[in-house]
Every structure is written in C-alpha cells, then in structure tokens.
PyMOL Python script that loads the backbone (N, CA, C, O; Angstrom):
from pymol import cmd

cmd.read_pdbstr("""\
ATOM      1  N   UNK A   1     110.207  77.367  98.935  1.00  0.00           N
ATOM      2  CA  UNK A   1     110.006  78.502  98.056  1.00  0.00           C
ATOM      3  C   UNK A   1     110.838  79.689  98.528  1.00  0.00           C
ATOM      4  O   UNK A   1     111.606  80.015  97.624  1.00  0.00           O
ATOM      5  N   UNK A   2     110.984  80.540  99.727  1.00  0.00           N
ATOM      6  CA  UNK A   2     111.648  81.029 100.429  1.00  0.00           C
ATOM      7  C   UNK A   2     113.197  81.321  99.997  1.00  0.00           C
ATOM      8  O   UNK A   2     113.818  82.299  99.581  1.00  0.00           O
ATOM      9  N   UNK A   3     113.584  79.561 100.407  1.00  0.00           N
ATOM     10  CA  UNK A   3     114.767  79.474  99.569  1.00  0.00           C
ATOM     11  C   UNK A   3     115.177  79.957  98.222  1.00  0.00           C
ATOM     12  O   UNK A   3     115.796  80.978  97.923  1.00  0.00           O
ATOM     13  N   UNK A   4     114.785  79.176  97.608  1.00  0.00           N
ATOM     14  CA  UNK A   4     114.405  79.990  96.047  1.00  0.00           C
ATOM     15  C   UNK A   4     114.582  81.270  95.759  1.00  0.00           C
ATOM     16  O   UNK A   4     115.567  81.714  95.169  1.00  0.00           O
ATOM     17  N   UNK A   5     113.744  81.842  96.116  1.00  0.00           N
ATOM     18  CA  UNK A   5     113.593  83.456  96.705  1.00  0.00           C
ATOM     19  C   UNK A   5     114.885  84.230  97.403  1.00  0.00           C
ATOM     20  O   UNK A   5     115.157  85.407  97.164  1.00  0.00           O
ATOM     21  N   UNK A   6     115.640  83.372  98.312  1.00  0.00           N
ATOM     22  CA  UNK A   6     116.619  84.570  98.433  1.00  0.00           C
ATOM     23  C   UNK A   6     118.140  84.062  97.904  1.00  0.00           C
ATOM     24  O   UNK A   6     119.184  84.622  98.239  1.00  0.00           O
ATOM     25  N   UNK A   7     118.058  82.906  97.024  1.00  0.00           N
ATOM     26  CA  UNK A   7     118.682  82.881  96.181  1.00  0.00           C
ATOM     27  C   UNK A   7     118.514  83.805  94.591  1.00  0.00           C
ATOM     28  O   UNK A   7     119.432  84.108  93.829  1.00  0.00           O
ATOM     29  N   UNK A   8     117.534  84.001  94.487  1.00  0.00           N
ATOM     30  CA  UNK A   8     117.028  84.823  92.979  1.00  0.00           C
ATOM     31  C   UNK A   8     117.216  86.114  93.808  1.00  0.00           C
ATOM     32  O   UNK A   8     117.693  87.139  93.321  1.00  0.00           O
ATOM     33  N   UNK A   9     116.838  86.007  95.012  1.00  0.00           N
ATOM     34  CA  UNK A   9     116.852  87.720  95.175  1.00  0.00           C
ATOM     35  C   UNK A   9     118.406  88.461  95.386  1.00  0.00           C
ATOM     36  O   UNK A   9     118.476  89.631  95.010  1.00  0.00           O
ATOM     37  N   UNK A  10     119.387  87.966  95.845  1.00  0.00           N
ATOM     38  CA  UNK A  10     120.892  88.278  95.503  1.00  0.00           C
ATOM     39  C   UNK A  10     120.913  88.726  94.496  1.00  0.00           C
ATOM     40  O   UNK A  10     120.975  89.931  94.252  1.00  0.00           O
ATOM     41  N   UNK A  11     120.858  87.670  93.572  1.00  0.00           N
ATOM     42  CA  UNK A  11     120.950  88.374  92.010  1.00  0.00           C
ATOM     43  C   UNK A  11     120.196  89.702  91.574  1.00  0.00           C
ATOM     44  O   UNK A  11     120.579  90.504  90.723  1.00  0.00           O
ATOM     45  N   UNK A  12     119.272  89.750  92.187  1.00  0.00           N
ATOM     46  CA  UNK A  12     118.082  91.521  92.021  1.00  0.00           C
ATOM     47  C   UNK A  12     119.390  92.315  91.737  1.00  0.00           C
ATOM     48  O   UNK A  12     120.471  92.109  92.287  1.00  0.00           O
ATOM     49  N   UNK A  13     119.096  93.341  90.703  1.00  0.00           N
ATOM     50  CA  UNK A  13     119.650  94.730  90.945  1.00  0.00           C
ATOM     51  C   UNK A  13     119.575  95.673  91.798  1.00  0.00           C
ATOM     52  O   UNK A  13     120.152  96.753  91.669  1.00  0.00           O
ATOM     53  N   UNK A  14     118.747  95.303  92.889  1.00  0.00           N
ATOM     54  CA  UNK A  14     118.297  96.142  93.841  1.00  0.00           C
ATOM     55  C   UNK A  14     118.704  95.371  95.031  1.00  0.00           C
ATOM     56  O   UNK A  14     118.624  94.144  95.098  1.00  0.00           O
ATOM     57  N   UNK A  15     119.258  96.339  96.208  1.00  0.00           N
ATOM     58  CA  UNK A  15     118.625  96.355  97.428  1.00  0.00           C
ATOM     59  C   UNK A  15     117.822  96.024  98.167  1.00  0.00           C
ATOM     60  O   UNK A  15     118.004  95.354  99.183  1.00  0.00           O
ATOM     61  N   UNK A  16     116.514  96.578  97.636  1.00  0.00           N
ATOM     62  CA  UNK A  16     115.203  96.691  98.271  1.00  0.00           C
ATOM     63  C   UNK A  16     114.867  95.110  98.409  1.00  0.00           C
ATOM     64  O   UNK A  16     113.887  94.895  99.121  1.00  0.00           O
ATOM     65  N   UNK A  17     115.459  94.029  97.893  1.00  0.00           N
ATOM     66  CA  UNK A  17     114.771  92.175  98.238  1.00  0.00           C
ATOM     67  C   UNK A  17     115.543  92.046  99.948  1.00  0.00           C
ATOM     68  O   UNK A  17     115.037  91.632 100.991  1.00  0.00           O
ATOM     69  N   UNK A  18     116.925  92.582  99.678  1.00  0.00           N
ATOM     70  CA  UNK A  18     117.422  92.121 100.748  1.00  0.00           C
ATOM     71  C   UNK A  18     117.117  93.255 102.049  1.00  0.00           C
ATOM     72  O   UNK A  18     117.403  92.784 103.150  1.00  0.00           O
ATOM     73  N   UNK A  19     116.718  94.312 102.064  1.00  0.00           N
ATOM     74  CA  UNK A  19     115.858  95.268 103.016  1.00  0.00           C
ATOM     75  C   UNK A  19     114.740  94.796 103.731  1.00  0.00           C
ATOM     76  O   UNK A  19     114.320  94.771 104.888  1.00  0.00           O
ATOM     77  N   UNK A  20     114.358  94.361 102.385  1.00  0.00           N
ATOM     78  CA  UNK A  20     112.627  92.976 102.816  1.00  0.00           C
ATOM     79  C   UNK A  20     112.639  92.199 103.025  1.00  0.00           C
ATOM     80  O   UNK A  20     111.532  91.660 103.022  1.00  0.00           O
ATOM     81  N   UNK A  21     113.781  91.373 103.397  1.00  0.00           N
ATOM     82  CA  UNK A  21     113.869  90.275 103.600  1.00  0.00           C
ATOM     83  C   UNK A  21     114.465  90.182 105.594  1.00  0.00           C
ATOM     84  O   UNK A  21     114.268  89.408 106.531  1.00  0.00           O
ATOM     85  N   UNK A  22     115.282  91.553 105.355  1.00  0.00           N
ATOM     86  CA  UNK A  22     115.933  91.951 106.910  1.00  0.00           C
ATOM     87  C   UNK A  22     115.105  92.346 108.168  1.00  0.00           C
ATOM     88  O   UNK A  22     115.404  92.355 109.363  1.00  0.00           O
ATOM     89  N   UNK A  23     113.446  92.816 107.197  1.00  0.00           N
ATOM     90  CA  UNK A  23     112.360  93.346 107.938  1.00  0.00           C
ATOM     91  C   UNK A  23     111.191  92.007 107.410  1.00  0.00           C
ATOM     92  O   UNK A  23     110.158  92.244 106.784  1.00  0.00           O
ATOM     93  N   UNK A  24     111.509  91.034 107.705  1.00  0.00           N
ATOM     94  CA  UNK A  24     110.824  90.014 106.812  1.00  0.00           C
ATOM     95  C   UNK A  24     109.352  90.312 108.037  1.00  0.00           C
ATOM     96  O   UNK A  24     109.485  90.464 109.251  1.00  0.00           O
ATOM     97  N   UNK A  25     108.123  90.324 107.320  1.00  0.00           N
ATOM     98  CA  UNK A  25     106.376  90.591 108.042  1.00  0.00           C
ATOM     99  C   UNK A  25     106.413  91.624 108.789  1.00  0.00           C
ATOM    100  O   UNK A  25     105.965  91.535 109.932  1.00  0.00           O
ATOM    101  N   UNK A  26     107.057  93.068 108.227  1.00  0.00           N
ATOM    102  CA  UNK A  26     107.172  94.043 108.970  1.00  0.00           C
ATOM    103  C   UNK A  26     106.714  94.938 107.165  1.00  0.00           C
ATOM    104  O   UNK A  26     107.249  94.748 106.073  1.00  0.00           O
ATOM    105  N   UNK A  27     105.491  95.934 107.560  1.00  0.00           N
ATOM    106  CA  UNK A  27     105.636  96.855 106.531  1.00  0.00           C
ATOM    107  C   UNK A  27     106.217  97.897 106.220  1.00  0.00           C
ATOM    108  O   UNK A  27     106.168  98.914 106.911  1.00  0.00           O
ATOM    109  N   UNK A  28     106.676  97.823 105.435  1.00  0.00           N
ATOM    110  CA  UNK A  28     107.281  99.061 104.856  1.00  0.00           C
ATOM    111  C   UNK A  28     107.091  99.901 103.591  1.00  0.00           C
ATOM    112  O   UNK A  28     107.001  99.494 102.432  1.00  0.00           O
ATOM    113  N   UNK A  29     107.044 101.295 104.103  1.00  0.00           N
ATOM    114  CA  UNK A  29     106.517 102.144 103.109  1.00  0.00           C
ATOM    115  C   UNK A  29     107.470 102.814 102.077  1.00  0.00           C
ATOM    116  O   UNK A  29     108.674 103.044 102.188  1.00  0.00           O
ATOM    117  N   UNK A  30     106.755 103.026 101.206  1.00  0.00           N
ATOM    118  CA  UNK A  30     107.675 103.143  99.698  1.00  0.00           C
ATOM    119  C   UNK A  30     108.347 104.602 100.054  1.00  0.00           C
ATOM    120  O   UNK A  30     109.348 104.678  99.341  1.00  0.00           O
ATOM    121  N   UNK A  31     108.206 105.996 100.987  1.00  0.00           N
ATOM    122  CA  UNK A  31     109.363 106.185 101.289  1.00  0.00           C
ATOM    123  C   UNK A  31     110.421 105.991 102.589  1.00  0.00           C
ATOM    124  O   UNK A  31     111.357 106.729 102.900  1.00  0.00           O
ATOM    125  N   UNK A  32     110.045 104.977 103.126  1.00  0.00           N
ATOM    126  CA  UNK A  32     111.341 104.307 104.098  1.00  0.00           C
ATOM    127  C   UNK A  32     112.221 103.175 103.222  1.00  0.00           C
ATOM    128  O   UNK A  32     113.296 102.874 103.741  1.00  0.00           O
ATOM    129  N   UNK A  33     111.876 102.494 101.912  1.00  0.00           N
ATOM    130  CA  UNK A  33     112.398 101.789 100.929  1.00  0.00           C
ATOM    131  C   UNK A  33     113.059 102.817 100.435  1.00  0.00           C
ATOM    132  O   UNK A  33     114.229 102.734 100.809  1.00  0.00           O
ATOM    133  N   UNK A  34     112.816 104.080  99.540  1.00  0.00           N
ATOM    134  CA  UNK A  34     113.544 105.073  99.534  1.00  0.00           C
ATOM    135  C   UNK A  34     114.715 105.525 100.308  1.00  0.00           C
ATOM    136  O   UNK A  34     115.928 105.510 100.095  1.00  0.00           O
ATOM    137  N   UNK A  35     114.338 105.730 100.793  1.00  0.00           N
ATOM    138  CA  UNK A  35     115.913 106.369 102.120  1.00  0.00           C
ATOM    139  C   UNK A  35     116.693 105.070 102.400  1.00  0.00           C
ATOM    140  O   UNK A  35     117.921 105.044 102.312  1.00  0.00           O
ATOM    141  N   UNK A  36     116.083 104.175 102.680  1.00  0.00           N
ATOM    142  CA  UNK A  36     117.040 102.747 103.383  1.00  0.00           C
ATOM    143  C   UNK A  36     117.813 102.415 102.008  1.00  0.00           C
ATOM    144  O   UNK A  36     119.040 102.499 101.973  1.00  0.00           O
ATOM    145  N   UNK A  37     117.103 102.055 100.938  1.00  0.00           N
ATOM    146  CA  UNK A  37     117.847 101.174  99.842  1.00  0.00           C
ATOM    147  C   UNK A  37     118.643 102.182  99.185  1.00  0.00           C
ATOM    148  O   UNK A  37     119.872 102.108  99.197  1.00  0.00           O
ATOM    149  N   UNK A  38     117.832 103.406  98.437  1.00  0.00           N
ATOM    150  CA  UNK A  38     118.116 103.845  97.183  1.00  0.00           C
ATOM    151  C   UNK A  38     119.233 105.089  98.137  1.00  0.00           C
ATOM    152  O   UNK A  38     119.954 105.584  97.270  1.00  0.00           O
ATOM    153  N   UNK A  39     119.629 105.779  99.669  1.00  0.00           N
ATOM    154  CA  UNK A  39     119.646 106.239 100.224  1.00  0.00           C
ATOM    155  C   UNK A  39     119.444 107.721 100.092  1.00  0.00           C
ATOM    156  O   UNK A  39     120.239 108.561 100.514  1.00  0.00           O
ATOM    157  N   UNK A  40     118.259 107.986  99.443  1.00  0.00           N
ATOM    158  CA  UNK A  40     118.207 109.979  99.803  1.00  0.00           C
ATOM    159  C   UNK A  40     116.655 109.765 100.014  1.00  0.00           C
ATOM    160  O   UNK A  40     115.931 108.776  99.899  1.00  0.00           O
ATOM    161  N   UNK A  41     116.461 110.900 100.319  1.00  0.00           N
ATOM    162  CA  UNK A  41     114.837 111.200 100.474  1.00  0.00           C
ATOM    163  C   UNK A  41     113.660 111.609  99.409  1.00  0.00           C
ATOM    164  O   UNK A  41     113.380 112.803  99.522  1.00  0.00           O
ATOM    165  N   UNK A  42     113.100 111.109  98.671  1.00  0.00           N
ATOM    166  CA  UNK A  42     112.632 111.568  97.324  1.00  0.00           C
ATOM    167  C   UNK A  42     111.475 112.033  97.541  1.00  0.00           C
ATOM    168  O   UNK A  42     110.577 111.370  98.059  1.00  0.00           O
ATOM    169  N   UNK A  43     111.320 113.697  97.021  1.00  0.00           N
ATOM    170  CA  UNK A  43     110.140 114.678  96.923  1.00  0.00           C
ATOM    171  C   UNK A  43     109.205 113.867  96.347  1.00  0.00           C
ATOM    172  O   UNK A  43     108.236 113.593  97.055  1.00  0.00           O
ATOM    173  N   UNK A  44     109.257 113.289  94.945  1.00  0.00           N
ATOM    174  CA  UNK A  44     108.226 113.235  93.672  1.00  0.00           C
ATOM    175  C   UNK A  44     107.806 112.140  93.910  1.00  0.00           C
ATOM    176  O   UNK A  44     107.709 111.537  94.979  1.00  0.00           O
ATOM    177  N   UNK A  45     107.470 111.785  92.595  1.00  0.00           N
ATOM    178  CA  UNK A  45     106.646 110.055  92.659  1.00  0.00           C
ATOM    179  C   UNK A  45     107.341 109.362  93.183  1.00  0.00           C
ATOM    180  O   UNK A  45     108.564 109.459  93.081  1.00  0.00           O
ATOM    181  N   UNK A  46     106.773 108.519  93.850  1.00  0.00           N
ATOM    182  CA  UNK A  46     107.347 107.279  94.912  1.00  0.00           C
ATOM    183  C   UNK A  46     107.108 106.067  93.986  1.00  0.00           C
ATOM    184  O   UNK A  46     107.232 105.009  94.603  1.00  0.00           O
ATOM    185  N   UNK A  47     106.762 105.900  92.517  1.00  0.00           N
ATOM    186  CA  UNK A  47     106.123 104.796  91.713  1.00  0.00           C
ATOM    187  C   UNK A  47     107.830 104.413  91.197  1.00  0.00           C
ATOM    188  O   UNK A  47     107.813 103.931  90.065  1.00  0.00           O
ATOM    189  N   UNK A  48     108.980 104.505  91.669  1.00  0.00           N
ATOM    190  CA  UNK A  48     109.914 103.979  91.617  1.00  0.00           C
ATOM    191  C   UNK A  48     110.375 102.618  91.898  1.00  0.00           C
ATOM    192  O   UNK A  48     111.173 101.971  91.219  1.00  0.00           O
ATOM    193  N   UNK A  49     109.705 102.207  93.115  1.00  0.00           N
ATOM    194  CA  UNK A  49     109.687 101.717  94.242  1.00  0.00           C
ATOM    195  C   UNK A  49     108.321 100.390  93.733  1.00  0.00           C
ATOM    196  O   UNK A  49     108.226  99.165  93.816  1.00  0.00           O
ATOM    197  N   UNK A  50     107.679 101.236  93.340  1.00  0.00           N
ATOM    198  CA  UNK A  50     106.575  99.834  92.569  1.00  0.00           C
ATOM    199  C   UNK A  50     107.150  99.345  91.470  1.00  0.00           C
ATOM    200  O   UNK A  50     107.140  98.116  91.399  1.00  0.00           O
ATOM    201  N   UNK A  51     107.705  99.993  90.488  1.00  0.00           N
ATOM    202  CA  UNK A  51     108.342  99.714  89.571  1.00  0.00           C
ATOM    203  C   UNK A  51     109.134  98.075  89.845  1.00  0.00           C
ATOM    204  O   UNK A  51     108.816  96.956  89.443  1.00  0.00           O
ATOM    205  N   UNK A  52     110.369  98.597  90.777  1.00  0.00           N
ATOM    206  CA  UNK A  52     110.705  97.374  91.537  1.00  0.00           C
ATOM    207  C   UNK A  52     110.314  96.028  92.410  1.00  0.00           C
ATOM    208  O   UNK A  52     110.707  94.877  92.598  1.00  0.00           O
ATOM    209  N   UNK A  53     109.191  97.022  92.850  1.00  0.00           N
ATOM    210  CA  UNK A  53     108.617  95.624  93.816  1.00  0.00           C
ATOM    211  C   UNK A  53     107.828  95.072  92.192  1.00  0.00           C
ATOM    212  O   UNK A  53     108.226  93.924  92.394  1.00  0.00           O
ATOM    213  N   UNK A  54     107.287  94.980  91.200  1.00  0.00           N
ATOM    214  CA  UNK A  54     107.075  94.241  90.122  1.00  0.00           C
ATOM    215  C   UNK A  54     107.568  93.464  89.764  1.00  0.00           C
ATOM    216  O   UNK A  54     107.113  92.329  89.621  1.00  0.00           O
ATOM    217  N   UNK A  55     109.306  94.065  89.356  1.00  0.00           N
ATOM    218  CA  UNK A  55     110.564  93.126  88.619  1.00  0.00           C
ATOM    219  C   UNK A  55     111.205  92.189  89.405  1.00  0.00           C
ATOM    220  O   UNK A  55     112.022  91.333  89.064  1.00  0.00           O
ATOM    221  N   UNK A  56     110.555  92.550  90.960  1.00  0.00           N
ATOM    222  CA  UNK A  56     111.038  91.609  92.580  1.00  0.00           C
ATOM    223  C   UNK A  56     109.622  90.313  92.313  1.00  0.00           C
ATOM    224  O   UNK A  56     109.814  89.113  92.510  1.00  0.00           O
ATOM    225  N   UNK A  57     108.696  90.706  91.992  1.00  0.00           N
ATOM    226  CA  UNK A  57     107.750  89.587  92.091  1.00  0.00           C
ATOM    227  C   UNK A  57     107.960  88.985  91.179  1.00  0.00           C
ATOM    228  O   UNK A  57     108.092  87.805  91.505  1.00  0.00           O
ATOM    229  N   UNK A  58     108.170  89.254  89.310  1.00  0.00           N
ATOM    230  CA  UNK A  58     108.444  88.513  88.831  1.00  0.00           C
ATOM    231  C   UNK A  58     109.448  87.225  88.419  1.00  0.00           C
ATOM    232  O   UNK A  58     109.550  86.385  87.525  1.00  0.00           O
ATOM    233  N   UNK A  59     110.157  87.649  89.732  1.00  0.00           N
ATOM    234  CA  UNK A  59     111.150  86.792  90.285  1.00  0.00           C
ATOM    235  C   UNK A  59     111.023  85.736  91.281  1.00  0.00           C
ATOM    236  O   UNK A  59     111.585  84.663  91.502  1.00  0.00           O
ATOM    237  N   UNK A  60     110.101  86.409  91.794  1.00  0.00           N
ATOM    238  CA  UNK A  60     109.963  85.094  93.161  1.00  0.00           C
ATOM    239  C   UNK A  60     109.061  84.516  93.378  1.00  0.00           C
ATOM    240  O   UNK A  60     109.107  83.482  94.044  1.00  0.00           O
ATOM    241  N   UNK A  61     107.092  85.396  92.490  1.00  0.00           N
ATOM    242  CA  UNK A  61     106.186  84.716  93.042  1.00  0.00           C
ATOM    243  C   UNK A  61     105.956  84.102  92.086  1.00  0.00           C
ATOM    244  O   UNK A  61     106.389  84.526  91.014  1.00  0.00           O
ATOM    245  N   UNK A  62     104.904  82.420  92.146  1.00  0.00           N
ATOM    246  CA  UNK A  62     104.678  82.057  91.275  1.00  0.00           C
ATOM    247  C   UNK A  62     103.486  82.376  90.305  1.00  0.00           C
ATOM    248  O   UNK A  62     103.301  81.860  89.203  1.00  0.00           O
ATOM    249  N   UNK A  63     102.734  83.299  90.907  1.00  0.00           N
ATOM    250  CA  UNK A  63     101.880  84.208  89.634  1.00  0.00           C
ATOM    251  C   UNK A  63     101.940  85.370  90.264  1.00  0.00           C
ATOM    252  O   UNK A  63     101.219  85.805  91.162  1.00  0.00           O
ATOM    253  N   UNK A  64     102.985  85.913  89.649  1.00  0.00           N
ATOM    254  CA  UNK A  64     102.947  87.892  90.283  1.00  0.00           C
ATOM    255  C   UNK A  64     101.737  88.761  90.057  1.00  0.00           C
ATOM    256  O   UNK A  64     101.654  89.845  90.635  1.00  0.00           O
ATOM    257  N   UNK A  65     101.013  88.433  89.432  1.00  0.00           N
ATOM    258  CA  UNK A  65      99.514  89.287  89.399  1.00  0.00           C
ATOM    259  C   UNK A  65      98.683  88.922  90.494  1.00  0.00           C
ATOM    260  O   UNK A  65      97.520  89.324  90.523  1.00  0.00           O
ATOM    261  N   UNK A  66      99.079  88.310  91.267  1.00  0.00           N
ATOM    262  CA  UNK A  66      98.336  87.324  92.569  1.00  0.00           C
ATOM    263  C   UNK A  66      99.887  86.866  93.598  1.00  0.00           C
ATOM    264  O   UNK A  66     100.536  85.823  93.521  1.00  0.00           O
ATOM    265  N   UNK A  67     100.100  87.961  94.431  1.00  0.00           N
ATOM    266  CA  UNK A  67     101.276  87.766  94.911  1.00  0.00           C
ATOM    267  C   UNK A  67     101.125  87.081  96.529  1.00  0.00           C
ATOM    268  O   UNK A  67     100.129  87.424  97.164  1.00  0.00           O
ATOM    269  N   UNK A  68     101.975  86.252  97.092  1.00  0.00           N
ATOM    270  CA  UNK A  68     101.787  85.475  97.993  1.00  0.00           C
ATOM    271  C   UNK A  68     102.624  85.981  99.261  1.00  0.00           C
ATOM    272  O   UNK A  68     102.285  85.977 100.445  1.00  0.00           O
ATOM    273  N   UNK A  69     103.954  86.469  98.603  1.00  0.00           N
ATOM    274  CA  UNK A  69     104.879  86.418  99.405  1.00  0.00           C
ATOM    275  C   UNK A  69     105.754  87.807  99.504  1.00  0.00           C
ATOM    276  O   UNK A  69     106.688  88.094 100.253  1.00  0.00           O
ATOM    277  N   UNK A  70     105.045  88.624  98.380  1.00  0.00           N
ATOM    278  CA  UNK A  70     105.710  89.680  98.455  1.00  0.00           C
ATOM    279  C   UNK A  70     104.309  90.547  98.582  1.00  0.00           C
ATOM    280  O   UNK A  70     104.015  90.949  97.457  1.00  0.00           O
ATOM    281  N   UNK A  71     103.439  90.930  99.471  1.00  0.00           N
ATOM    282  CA  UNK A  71     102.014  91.757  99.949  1.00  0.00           C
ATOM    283  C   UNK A  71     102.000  93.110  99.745  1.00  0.00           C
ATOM    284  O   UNK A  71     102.892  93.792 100.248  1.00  0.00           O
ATOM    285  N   UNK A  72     101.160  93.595  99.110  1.00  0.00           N
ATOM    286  CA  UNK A  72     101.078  95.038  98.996  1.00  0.00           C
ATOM    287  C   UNK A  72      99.931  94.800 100.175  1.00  0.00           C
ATOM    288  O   UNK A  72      99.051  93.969 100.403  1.00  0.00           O
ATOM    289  N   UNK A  73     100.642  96.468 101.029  1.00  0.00           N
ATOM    290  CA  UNK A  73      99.514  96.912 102.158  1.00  0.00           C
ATOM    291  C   UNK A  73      98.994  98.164 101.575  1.00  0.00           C
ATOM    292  O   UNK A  73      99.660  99.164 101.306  1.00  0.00           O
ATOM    293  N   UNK A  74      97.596  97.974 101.397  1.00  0.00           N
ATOM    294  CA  UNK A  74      97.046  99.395 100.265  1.00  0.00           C
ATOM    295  C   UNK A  74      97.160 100.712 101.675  1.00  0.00           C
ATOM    296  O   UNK A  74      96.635 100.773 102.787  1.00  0.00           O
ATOM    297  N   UNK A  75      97.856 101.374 101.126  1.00  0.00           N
ATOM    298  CA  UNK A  75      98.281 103.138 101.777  1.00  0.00           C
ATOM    299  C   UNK A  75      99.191 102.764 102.400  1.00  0.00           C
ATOM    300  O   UNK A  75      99.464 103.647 103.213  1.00  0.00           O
ATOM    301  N   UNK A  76     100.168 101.524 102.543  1.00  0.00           N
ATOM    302  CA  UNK A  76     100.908 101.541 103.746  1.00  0.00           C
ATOM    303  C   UNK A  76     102.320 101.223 103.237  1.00  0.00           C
ATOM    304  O   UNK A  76     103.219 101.760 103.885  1.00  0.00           O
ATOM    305  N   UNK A  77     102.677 100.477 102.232  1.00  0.00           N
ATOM    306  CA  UNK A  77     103.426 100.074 101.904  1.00  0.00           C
ATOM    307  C   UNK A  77     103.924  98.729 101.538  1.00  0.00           C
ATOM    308  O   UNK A  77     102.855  98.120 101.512  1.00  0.00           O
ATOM    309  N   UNK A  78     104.763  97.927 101.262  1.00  0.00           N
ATOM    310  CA  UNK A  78     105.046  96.018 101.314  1.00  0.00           C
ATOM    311  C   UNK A  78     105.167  95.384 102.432  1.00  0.00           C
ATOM    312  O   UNK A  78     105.326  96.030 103.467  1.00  0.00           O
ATOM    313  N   UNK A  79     105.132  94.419 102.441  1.00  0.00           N
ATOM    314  CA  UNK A  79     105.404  93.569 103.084  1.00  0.00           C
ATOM    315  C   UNK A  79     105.733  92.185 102.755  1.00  0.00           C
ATOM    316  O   UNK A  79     104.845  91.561 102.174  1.00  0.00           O
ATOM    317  N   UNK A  80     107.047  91.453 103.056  1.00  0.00           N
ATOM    318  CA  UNK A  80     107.427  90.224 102.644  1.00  0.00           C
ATOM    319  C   UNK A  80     106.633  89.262 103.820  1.00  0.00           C
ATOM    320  O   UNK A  80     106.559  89.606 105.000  1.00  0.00           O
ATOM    321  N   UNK A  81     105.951  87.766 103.179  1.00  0.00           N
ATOM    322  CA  UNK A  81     105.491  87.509 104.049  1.00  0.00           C
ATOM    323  C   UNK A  81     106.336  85.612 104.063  1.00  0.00           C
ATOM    324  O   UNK A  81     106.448  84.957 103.027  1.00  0.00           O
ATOM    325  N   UNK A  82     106.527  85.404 104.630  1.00  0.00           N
ATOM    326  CA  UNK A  82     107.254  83.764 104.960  1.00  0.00           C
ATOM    327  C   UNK A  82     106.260  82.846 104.231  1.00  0.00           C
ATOM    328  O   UNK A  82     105.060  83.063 104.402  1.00  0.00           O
ATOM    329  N   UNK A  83     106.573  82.041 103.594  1.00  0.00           N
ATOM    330  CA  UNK A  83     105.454  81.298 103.032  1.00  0.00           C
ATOM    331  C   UNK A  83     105.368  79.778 103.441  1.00  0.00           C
ATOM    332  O   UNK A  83     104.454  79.074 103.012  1.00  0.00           O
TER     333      UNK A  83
END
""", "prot")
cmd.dss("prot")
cmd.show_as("cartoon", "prot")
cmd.util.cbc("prot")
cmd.orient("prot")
C-alpha cells in the first residue's frame, strides 16, 4: 500500500505528501507544513493545510473518512504512519 502511496503521491500538487513522507511517524503541525512546504509563515487560518491533507487522503487511503495512514493528531498536527 505504501508503495502505491508514494507513487500517487508524486503526482499530488503539493509538497506537503513528500514533507510527510521525509518525516514519515513524526508529527507535524499545520504551521511547520506551512513554512516547510508552502514556504512563508501564515498569520490566519491554518484550514489550508486540512484542505490538503483531505485531497492527500483521498488519494492514498482506502476509506479517507477512516484514515490509516495519513493520522490526524487532535491539537498537534499529522502524521504519516507506515502501514
């Protein structure tokens, strides 16, 4: 599955698969995804960043409403987890 995954994830429009994938079971918070991927520091909503990790699950997990491999840490940020 993995595989899979960082073959679909190249193709992402984003950054942020291959960031998560470089910090693979390490969390990271939606503004250190900010600064690393998108690179500036963003004042406002950080729901940018969820936005993406969504259009990232519907890519890789096999039921993104129930995600396996891509973990939300509630207050903390994502985490990709090896499956």
């Amino acid at each position: 599955m993995l595989a899979m995954w960082t073959c679909r994830a190249r193709r992402a429009p984003t950054g942020g698969a291959a960031h998560l994938a470089e910090h693979r079971g390490q969390v990271l918070s939606r503004d250190v995804l900010l600064e690393r991927v998108w690179g500036y520091e963003y004042v406002g909503d950080t729901r940018l960043v969820d936005a993406h990790i969504r259009r990232l699950r519907t890519k890789i997990e096999d039921d993104p409403a129930e995600p396996l491999i891509l973990i939300t840490v509630r207050g903390l940020g994502y985490r990709l987890v090896t499956p």
